[in-house]
C-alpha positions as CSV (number, residue, x, y, z in Angstrom):
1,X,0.0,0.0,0.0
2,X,1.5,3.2,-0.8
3,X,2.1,6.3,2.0
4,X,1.0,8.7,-0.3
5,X,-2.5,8.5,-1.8
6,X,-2.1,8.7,-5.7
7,X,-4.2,10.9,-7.4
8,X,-5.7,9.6,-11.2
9,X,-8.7,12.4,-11.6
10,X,-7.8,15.7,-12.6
11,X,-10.6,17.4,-10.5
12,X,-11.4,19.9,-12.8
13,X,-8.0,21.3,-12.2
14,X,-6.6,22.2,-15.7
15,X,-2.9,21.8,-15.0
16,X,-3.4,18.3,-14.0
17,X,-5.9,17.8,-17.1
18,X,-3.0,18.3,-19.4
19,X,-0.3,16.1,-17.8
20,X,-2.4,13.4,-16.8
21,X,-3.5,13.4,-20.9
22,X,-0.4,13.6,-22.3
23,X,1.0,10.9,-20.0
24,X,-2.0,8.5,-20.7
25,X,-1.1,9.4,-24.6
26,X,2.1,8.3,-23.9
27,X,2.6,5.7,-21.8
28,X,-0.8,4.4,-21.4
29,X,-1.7,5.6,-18.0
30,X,-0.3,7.2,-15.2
31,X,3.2,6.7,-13.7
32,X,2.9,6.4,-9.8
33,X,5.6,9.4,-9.5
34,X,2.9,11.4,-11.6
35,X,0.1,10.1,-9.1
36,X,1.8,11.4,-6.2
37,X,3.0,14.5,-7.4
38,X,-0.4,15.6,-8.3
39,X,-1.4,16.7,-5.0
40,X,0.6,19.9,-6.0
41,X,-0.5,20.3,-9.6
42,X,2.4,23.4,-9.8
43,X,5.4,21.2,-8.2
44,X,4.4,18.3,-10.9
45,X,4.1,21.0,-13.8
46,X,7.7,22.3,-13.0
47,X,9.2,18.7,-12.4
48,X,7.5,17.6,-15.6
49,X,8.7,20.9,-17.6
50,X,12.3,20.3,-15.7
51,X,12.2,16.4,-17.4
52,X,11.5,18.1,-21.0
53,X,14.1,20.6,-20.8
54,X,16.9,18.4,-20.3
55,X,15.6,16.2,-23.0
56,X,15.5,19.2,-25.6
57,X,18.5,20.8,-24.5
58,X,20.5,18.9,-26.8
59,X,23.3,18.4,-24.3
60,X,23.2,14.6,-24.8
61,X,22.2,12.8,-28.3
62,X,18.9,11.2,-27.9
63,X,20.3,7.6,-27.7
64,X,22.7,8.2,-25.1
65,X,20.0,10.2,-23.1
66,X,18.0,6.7,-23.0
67,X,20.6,4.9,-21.8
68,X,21.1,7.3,-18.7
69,X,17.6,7.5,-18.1
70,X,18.1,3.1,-18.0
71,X,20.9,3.2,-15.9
72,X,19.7,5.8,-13.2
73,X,16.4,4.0,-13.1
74,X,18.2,0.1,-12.4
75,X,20.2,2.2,-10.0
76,X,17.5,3.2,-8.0
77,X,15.5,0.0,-8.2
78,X,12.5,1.2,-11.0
79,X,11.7,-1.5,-13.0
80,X,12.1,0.3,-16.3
């Protein structure tokens, strides 16, 4: 059971509205970090927009981006 209830209804709230479609266009659903983060739609807006602009900065090539995102994720025990 997790500590924090996870939120998967919007509410009417329009900031959540948007994430929570994009990430069901996506992946399919909701991921949990998405769920929790939603009881402050303006905290999950900025870590979402924070996500994106490492991904478009250009920094690292796409491929090698994927790769990080793999590794830091086995690191810290995430299944994918």
């Amino acid at each position: 059971m997790p500590r924090v209830r996870e939120i998967e209804e919007d509410g009417g709230d329009p900031t959540l509205a948007a994430v929570f479609e994009k990430e069901r266009e996506l992946f399919g659903g909701l991921l949990n970090p998405t769920k929790v983060m939603a009881h402050c739609p303006p905290i999950l807006r900025a870590a979402k927009l924070l996500g994106a602009s490492i991904a478009q900065s250009g920094l690292l090539p796409q491929d090698l981006l994927a790769l990080v995102y793999v590794r830091v994720s086995t690191i810290n025990g995430c299944p994918f």
